[in-house]
Every structure is written in C-alpha cells, then in structure tokens.
BALO-210560 format. One record per atom (N, C-alpha, C): residue number from 1; atom name; x, y, z. Coordinates in Angstrom, 1 decimal, always signed. Example, Ala and Ser with C-alpha at 12.3 -4.5 7.8 and 13.67 -1.06 7.14 Angstrom:
<sites>
SITE	k	a	c1	c2	c3
SITE	1	N	+13.2	-5.7	+7.8
SITE	1	CA	+12.3	-4.5	+7.8
SITE	1	C	+13.2	-3.3	+7.8
SITE	2	N	+12.8	-2.2	+7.1
SITE	2	CA	+13.7	-1.1	+7.1
SITE	2	C	+12.9	+0.0	+7.9
</sites>
This chain:
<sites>
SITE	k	a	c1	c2	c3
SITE	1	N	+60.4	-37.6	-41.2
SITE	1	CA	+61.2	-37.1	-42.3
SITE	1	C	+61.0	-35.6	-42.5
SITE	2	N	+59.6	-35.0	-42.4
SITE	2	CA	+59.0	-34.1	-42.9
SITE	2	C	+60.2	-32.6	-41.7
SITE	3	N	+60.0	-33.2	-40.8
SITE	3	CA	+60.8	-33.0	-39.2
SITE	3	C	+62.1	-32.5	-39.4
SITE	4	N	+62.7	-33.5	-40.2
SITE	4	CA	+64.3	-33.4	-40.8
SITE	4	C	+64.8	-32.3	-41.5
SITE	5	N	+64.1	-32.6	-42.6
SITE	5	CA	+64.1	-31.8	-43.4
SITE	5	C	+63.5	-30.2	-43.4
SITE	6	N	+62.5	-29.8	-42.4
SITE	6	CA	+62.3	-28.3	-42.0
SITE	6	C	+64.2	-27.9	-40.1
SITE	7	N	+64.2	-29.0	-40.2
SITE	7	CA	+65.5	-28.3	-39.3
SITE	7	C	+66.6	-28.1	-40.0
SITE	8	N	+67.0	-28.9	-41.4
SITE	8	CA	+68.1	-28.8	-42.1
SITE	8	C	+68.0	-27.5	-42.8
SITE	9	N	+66.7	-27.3	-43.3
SITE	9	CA	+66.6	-26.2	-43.9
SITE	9	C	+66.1	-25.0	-43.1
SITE	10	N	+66.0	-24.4	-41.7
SITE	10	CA	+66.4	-23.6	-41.0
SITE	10	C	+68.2	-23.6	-40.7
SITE	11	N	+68.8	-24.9	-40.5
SITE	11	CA	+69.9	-24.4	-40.2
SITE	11	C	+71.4	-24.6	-41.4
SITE	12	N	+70.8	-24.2	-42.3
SITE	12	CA	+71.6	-23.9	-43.5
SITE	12	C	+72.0	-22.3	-43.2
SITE	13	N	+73.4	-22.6	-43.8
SITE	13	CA	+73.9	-20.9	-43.3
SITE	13	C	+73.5	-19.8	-44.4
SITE	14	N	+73.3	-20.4	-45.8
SITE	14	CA	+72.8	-19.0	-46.6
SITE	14	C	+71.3	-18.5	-46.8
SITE	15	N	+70.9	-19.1	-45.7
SITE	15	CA	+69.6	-18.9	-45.8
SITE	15	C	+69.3	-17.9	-44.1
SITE	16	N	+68.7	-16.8	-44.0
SITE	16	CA	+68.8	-15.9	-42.9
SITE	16	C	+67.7	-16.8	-41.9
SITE	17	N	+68.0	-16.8	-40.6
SITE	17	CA	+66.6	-17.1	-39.8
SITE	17	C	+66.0	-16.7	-39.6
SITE	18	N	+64.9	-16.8	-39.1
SITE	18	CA	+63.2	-16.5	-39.1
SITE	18	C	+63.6	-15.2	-37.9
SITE	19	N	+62.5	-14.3	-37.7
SITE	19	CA	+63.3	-13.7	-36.6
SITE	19	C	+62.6	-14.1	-35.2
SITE	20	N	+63.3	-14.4	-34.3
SITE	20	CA	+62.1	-14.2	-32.8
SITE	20	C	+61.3	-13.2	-32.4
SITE	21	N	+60.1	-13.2	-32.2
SITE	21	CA	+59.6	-12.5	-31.1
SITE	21	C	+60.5	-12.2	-29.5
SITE	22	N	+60.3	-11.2	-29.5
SITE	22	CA	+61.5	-11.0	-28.0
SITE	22	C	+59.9	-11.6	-26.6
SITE	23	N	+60.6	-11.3	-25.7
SITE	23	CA	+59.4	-10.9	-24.7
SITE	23	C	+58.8	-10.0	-24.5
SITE	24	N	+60.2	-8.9	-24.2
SITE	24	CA	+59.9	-7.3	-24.2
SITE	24	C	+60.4	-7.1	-25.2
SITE	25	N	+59.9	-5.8	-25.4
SITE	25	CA	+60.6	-5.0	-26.6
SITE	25	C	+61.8	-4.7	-26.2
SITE	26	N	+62.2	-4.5	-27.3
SITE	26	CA	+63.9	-3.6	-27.1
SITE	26	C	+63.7	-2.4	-26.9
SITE	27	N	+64.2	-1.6	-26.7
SITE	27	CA	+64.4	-0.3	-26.5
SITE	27	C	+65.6	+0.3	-27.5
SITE	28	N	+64.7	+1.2	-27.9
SITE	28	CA	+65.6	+1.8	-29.0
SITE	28	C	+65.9	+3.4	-28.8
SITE	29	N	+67.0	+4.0	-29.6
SITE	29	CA	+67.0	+5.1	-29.7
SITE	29	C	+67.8	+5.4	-30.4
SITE	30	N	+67.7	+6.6	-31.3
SITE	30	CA	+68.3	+7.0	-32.6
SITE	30	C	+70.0	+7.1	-32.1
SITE	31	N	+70.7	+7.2	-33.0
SITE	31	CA	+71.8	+7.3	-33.3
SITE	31	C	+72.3	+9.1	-33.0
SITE	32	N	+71.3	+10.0	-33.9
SITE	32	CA	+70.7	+11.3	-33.6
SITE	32	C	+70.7	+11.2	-32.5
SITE	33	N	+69.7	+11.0	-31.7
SITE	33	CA	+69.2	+11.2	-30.6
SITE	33	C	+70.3	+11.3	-29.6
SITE	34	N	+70.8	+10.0	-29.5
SITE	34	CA	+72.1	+10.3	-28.0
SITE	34	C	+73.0	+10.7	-28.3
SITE	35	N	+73.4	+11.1	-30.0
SITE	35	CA	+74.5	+11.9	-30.2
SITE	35	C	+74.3	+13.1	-29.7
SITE	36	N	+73.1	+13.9	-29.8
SITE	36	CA	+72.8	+15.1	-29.2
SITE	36	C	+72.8	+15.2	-27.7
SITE	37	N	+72.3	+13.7	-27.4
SITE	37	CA	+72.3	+14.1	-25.8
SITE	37	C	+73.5	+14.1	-24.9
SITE	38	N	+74.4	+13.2	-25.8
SITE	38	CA	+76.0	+13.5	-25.5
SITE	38	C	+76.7	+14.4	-25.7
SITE	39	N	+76.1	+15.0	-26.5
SITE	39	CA	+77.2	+17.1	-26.8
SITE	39	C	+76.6	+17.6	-25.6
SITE	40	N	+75.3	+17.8	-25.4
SITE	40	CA	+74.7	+18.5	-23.9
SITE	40	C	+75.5	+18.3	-23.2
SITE	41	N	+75.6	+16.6	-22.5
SITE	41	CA	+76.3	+16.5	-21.5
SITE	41	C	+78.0	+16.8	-21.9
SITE	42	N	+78.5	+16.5	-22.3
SITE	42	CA	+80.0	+17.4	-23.0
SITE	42	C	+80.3	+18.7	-22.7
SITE	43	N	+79.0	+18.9	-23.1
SITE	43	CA	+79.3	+20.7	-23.0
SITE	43	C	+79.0	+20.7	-21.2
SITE	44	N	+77.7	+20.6	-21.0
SITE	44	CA	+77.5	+20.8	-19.5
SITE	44	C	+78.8	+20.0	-18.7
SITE	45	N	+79.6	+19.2	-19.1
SITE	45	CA	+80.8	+18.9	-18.0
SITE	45	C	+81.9	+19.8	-18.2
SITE	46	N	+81.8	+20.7	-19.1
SITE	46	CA	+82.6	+21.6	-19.5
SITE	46	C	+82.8	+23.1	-18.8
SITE	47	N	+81.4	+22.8	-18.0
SITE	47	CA	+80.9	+24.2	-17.6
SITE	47	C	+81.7	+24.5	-15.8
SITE	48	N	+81.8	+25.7	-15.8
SITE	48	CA	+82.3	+26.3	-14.1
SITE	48	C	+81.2	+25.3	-13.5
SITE	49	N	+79.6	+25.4	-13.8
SITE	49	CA	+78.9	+25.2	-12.8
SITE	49	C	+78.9	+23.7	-12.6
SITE	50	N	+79.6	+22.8	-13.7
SITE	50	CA	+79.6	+21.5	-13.1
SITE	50	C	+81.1	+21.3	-12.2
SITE	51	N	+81.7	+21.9	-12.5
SITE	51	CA	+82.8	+21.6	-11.8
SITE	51	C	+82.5	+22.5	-10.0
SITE	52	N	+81.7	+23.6	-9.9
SITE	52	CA	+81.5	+24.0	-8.8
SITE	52	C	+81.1	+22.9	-8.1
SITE	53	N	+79.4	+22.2	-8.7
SITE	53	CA	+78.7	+21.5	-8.1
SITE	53	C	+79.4	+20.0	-7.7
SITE	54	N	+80.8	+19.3	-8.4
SITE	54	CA	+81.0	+18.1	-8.7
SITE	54	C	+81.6	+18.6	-7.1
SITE	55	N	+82.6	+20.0	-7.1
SITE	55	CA	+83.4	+20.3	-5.9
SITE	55	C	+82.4	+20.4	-4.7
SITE	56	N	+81.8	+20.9	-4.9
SITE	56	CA	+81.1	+21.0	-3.5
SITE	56	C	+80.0	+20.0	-3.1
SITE	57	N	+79.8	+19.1	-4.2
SITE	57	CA	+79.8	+17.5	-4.3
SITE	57	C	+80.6	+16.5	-3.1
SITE	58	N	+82.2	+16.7	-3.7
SITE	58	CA	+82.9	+15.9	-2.8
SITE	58	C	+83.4	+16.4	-1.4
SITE	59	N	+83.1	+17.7	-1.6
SITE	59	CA	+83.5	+18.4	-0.2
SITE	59	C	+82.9	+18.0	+0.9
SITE	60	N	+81.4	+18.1	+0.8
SITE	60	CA	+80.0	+17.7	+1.3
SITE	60	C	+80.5	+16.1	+2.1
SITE	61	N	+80.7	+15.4	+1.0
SITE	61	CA	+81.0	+14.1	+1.4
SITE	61	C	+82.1	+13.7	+2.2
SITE	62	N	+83.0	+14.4	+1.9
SITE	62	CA	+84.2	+14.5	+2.6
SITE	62	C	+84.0	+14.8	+4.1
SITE	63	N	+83.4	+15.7	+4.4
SITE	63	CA	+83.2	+16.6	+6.0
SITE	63	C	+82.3	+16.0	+6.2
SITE	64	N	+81.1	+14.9	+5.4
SITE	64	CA	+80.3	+14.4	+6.1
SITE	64	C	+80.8	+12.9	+6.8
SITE	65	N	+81.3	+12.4	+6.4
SITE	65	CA	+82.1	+11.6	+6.4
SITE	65	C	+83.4	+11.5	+7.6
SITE	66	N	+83.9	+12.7	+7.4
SITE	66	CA	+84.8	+12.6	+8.5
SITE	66	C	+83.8	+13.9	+10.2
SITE	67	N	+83.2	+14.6	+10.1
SITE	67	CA	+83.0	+15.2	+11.0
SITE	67	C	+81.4	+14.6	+11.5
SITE	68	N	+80.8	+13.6	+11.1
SITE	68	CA	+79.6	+13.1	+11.7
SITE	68	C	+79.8	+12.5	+12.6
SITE	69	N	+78.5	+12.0	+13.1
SITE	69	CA	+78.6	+10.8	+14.0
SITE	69	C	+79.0	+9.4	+13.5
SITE	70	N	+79.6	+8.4	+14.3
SITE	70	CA	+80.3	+7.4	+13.6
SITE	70	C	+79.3	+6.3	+13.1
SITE	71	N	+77.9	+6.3	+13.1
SITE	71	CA	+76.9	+5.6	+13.2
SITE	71	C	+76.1	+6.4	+11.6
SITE	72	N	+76.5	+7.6	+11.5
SITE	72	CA	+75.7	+8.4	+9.9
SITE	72	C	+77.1	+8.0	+8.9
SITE	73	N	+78.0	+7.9	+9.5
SITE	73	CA	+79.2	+7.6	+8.0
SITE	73	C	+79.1	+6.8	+7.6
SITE	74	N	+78.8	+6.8	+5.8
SITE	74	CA	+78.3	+5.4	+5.1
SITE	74	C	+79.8	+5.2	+4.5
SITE	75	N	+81.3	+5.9	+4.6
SITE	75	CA	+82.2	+6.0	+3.9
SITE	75	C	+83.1	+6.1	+4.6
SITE	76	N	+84.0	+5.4	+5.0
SITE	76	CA	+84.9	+5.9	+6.2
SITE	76	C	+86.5	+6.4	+5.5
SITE	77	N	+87.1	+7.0	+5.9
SITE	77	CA	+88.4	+7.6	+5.9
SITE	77	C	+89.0	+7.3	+4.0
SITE	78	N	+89.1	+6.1	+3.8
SITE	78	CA	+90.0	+6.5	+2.3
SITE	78	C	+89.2	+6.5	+1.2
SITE	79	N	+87.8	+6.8	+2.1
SITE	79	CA	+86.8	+7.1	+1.0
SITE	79	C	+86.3	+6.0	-0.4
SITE	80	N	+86.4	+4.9	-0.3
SITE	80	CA	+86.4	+4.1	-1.4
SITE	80	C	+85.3	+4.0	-2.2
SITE	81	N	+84.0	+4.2	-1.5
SITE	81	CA	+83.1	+4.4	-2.1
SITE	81	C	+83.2	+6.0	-3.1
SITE	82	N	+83.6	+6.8	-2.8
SITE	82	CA	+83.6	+7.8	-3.3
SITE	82	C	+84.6	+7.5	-4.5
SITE	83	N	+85.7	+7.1	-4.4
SITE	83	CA	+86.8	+6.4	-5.4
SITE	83	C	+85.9	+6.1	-6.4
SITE	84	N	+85.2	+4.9	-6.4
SITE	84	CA	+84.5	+4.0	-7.1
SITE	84	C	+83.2	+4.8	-7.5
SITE	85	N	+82.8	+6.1	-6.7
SITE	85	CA	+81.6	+7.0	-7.4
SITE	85	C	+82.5	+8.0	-9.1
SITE	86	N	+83.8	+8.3	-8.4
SITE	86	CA	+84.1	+9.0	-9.3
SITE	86	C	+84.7	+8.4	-10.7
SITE	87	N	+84.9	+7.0	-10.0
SITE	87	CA	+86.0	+6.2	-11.4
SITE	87	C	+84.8	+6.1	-12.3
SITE	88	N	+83.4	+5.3	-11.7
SITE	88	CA	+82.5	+5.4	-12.2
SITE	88	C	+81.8	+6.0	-13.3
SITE	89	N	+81.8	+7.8	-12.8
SITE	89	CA	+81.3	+8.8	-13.6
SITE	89	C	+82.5	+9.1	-14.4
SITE	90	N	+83.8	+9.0	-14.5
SITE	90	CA	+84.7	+9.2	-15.5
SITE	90	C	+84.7	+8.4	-17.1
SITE	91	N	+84.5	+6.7	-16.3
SITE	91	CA	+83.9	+5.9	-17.1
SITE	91	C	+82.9	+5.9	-17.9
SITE	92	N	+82.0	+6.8	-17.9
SITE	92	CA	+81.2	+7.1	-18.3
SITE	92	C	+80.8	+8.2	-19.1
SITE	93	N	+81.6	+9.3	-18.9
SITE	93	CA	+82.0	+10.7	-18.9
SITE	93	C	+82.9	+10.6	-20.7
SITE	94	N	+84.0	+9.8	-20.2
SITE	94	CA	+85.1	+9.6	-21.3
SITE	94	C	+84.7	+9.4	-22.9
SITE	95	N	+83.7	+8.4	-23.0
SITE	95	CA	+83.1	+7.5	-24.1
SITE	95	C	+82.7	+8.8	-24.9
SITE	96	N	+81.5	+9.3	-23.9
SITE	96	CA	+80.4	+10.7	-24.3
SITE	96	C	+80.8	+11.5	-25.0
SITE	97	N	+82.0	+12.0	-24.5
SITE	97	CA	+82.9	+13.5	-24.7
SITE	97	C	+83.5	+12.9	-25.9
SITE	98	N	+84.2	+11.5	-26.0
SITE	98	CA	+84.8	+11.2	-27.5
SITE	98	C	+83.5	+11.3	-28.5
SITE	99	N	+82.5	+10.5	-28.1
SITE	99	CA	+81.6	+10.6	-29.3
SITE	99	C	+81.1	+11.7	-29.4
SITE	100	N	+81.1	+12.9	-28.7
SITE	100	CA	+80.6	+14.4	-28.8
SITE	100	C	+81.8	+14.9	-29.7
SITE	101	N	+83.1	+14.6	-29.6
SITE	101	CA	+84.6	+15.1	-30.3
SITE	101	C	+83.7	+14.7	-31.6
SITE	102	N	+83.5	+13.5	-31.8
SITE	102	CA	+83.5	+12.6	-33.2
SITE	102	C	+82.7	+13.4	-34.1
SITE	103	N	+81.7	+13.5	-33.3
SITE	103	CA	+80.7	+14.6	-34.0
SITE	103	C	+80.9	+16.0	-34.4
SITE	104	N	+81.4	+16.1	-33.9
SITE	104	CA	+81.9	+17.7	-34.2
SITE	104	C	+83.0	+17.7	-35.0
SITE	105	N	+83.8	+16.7	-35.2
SITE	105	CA	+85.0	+16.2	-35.8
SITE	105	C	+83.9	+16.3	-37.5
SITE	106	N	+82.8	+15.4	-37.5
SITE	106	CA	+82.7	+15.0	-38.9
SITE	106	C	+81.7	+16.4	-39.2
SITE	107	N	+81.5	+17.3	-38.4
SITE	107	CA	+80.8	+18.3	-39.2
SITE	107	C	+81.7	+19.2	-39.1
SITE	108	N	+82.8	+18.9	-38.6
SITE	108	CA	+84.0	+20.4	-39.3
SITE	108	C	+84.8	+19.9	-40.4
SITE	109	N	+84.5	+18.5	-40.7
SITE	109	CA	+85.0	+18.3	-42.1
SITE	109	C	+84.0	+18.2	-43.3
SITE	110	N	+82.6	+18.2	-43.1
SITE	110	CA	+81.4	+18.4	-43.8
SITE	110	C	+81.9	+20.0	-44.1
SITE	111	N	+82.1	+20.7	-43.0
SITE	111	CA	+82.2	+22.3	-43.3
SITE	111	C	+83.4	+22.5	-44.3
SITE	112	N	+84.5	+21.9	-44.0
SITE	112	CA	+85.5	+21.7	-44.6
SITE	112	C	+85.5	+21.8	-46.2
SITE	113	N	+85.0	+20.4	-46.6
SITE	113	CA	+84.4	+20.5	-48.1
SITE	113	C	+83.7	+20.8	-48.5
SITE	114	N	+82.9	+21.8	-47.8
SITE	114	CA	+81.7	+22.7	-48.4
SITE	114	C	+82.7	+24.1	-48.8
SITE	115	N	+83.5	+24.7	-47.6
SITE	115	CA	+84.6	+25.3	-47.7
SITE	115	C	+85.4	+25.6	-48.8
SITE	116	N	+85.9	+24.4	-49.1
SITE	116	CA	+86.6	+23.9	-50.4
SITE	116	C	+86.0	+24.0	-51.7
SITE	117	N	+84.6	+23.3	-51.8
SITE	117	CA	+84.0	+23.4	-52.8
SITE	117	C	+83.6	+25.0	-53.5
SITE	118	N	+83.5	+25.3	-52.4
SITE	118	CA	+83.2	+27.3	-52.3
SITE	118	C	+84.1	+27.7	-53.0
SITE	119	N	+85.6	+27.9	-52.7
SITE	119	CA	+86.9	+27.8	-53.0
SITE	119	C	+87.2	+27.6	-54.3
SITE	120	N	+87.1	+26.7	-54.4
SITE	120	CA	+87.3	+25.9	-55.9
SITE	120	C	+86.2	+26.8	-57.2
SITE	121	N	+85.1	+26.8	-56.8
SITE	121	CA	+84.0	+27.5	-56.9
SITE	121	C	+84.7	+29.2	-58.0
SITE	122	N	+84.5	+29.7	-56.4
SITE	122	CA	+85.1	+31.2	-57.1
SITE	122	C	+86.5	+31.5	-57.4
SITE	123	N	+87.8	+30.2	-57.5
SITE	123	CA	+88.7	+30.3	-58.0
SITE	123	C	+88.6	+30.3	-59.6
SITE	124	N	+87.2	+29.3	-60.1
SITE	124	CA	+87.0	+29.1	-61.6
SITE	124	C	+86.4	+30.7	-62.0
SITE	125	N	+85.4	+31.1	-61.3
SITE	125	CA	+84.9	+32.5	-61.7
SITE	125	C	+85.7	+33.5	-61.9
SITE	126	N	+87.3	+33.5	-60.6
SITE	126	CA	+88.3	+34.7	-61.3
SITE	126	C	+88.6	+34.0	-62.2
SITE	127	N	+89.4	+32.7	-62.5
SITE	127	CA	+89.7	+33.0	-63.7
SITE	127	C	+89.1	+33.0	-64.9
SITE	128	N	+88.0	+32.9	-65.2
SITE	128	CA	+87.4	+32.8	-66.2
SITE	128	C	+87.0	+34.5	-66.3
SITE	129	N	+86.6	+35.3	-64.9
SITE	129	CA	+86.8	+36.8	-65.7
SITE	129	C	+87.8	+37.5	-65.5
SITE	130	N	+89.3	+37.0	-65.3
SITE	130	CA	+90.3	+37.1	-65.8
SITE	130	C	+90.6	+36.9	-67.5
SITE	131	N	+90.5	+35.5	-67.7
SITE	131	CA	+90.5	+35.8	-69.4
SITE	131	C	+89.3	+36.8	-69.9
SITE	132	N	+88.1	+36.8	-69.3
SITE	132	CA	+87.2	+37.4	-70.0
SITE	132	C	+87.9	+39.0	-70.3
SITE	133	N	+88.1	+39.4	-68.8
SITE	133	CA	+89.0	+41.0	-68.9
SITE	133	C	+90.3	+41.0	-70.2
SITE	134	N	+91.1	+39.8	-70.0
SITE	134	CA	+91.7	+39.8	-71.0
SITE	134	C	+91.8	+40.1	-72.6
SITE	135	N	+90.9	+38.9	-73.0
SITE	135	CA	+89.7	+39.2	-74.4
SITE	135	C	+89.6	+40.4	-74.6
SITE	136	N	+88.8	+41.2	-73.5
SITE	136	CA	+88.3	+42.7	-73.7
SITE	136	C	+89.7	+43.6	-74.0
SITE	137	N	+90.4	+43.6	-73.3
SITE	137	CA	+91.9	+44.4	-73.1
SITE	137	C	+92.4	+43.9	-75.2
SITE	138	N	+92.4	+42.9	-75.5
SITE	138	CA	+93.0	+42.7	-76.3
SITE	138	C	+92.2	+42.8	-77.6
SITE	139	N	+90.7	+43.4	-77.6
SITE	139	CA	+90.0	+43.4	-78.8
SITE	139	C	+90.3	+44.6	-78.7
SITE	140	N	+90.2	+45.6	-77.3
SITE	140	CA	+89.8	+47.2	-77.6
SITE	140	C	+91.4	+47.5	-78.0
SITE	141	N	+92.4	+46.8	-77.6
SITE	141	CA	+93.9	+46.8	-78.4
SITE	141	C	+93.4	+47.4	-80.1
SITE	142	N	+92.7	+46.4	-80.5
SITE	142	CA	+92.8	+46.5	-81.9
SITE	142	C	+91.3	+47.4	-82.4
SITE	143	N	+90.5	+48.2	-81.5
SITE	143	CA	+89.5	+48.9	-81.9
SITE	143	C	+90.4	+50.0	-81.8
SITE	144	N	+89.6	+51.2	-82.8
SITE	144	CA	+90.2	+52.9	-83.1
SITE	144	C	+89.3	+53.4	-81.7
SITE	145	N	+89.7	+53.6	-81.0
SITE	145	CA	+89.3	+55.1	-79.8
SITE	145	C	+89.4	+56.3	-80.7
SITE	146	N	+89.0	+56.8	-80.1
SITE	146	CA	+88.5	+58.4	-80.2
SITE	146	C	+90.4	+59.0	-80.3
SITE	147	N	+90.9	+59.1	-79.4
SITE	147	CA	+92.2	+60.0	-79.1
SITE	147	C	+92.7	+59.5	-80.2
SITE	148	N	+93.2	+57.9	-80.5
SITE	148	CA	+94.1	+57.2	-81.7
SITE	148	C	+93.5	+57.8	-83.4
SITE	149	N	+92.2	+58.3	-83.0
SITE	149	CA	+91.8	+58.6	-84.5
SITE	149	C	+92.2	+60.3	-84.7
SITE	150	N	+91.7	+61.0	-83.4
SITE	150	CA	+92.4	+62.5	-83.3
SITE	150	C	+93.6	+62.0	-84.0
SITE	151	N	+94.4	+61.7	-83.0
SITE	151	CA	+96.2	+61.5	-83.7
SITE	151	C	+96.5	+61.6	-84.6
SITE	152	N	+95.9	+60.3	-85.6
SITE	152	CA	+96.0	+60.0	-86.7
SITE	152	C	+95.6	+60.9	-87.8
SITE	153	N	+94.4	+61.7	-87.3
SITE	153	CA	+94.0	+62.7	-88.1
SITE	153	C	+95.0	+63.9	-88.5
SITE	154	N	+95.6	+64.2	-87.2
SITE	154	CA	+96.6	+65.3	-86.9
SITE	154	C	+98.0	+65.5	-87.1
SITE	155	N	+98.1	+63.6	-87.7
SITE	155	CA	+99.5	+63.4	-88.1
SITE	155	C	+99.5	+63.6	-89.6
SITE	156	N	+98.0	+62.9	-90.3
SITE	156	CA	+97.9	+63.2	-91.8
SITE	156	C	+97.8	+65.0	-92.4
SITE	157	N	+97.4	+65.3	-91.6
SITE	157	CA	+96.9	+67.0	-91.6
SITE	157	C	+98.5	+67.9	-91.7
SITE	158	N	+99.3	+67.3	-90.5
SITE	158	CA	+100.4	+68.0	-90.6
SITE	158	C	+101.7	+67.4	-91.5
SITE	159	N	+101.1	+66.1	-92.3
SITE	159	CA	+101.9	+65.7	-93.7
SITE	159	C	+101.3	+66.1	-94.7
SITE	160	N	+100.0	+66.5	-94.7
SITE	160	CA	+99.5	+67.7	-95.9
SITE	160	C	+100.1	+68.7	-96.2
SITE	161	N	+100.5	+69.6	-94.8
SITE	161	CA	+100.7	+70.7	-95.0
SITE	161	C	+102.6	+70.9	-94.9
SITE	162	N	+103.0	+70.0	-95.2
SITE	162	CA	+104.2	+69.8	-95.2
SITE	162	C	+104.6	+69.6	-96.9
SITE	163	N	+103.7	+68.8	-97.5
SITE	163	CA	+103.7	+68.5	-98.8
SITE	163	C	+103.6	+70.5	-99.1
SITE	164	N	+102.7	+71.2	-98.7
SITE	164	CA	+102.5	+72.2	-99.4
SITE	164	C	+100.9	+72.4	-99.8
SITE	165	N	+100.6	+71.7	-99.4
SITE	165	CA	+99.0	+71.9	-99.7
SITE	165	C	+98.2	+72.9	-98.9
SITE	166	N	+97.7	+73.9	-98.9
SITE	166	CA	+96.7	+74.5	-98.5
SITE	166	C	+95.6	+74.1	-97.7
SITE	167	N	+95.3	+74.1	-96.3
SITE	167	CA	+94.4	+73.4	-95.6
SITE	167	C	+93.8	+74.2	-95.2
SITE	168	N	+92.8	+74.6	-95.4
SITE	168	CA	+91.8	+75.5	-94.6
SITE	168	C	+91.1	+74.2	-93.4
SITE	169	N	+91.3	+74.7	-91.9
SITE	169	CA	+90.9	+74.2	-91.2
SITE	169	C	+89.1	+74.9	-90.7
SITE	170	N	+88.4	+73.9	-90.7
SITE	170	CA	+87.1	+74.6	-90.2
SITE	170	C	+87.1	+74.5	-88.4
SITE	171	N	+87.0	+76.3	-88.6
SITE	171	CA	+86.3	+76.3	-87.4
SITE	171	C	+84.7	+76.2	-86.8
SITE	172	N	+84.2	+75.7	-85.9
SITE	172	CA	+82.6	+75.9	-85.8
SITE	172	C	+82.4	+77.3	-85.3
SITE	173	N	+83.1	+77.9	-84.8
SITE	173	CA	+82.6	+79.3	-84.4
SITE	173	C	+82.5	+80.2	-85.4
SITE	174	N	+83.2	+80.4	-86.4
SITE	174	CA	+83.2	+80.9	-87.5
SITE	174	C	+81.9	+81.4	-88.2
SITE	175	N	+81.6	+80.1	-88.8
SITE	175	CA	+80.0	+80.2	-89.4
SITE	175	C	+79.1	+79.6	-89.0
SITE	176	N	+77.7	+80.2	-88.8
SITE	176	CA	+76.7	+79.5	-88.4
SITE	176	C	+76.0	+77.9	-88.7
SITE	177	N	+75.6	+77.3	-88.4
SITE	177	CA	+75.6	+75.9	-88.2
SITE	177	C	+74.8	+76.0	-89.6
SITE	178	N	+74.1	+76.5	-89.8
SITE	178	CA	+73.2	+76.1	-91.5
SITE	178	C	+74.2	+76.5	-92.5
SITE	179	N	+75.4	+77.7	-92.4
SITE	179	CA	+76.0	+78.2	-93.6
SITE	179	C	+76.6	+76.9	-93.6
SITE	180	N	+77.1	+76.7	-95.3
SITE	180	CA	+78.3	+75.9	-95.7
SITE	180	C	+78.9	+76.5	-96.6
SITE	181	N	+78.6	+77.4	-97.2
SITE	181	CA	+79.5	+78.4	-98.1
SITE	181	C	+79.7	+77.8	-99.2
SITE	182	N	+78.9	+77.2	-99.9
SITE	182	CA	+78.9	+76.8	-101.4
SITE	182	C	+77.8	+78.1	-102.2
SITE	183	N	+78.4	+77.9	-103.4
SITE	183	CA	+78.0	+79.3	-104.3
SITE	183	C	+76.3	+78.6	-104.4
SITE	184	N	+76.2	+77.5	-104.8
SITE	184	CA	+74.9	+76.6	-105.0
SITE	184	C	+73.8	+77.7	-104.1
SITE	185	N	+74.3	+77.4	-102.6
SITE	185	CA	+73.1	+77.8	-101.4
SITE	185	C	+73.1	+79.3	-102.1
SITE	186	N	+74.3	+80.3	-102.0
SITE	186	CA	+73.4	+81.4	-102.3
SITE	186	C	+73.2	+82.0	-103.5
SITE	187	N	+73.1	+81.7	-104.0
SITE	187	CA	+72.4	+81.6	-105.5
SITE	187	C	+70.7	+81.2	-105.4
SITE	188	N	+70.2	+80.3	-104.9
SITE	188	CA	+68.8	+80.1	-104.5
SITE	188	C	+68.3	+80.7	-103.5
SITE	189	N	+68.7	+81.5	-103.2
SITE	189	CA	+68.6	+82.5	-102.2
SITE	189	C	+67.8	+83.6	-102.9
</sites>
C-alpha cells in the first residue's frame, strides 16, 4: 500500500519531480559567453583574411584532388565531400551571424532609448529655460531701466519749462563737489 501511494504521489502533475542525478555532468555555458564567442566569429567571417584563407582552402583541395596521384585523392571530380564540407560550415555559420545580428540588434535599441531618454531629457530643460527667459523678458518689461527713467525725467523737465517755470539745471562741473550754495554753509564759515 505504502508502495502505491509514494508512486501516485510522485506522479501527480502539480507536484514537480524530484530531480535526477545525471551520470556526467552537463556542460554548461553562459548565454554571455557564446554570445560573445559568436560576434568574434561573425566578425572574423567578415574579414578579407577569412575569405583569403577559406579561398585558398578550396583551391588547395581542388588541385589536390584533381592533379595528384589517383591513390592520394580522398575526393574525386564533383567534389562531394567538399560540397558537404561547405554546406556544413554554412550551416553553422548562418545561426552565429543571426544571433551575433540579434545582439547587436538589442543593444542598438538599448542605445536607442537611452538616446531618447537623453532627448526627452534636454527637450524639458529648453523649455523650461525658455519660459524661465520669458518670466525674465516680462518682469524687466515692467522694471524702470536707467534710459526709461532718463526719458521720463527729460520729458517732465521739458513740460516744466514749457509751463514757464525757471529750471536751473545743475551742472557737476560748475561747482566743486562740497559747494551746495545755500546761504546756511557760508554763513558758518
């Protein structure tokens, strides 16, 4: 009974199994890892020197093949072995180069949105010292400057003397910086 009951309850489906011991180990390797070792080779099939070497590769085999003795040729005439070397390394080639694409694919869109974010970023900074500049443009609008107050002084001065009023304008060159020409000062004198 006891028997029964420990196989029903291993083979219940919501319940996970035990795990096995293997014999050997598995063999592992990161995700990282052969992704990187796949851009190398991507890149290195990309290069003059693999394509020199792949050519002078099949050249080799080709003239060895047809100009040897008929006893050293492991390949004879339509080359099939060689066929099946290259379908081989294409087969193999193809997968690498997409998952090297893939990669490069998801860190030009990593860059992308970093891009973007950047973007977005210093789009908020001009406008915010856009209004800020604005603000400023529209308070010093309503501050007196220097020139607006000349003006104003110059407008009131020549409506004095239009009334008829008598303006003695002070010059500084005139009198020395201590006179003021009240009877007061020279009298205590």
């Amino acid at each position: 009974m006891a028997e029964r009951d420990r196989r029903m309850a291993t083979s219940r489906l919501d319940q996970p199994r035990e795990a096995r011991r293997a014999l050997l180990p598995r063999p592992t390797m990161s995700q990282e890892t052969f992704g990187r070792w796949s851009e190398r080779f991507a890149r290195f099939m990309g290069t003059a020197a693999f394509l020199i070497a792949m050519t002078v590769f099949v050249v080799f085999w080709v003239l060895w093949n047809l100009a040897s003795p008929r006893d050293w040729r492991f390949d004879n005439y339509p080359f099939i072995f060689l066929t099946l070397m290259l379908s081989l390394q294409a087969s193999y080639a193809a997968p690498l180069i997409l998952l090297a694409q893939n990669r490069q694919a998801d860190r030009d869109r990593v860059a992308l949105e970093q891009d973007r974010a950047r973007d977005e970023r210093n789009l908020a900074d001009t406008e915010y010292l856009t209004r800020e500049v604005a603000s400023l443009r529209h308070a010093m609008g309503d501050a007196a400057t220097r020139d607006f107050l000349r003006s104003e002084l110059r407008g009131l001065l020549e409506e004095l003397e239009e009334r008829g009023l008598e303006v003695r304008r002070r010059e500084a060159d005139d009198r020395p910086a201590g006179a003021t020409g009240s009877s007061r000062d020279q009298g205590s004198t």
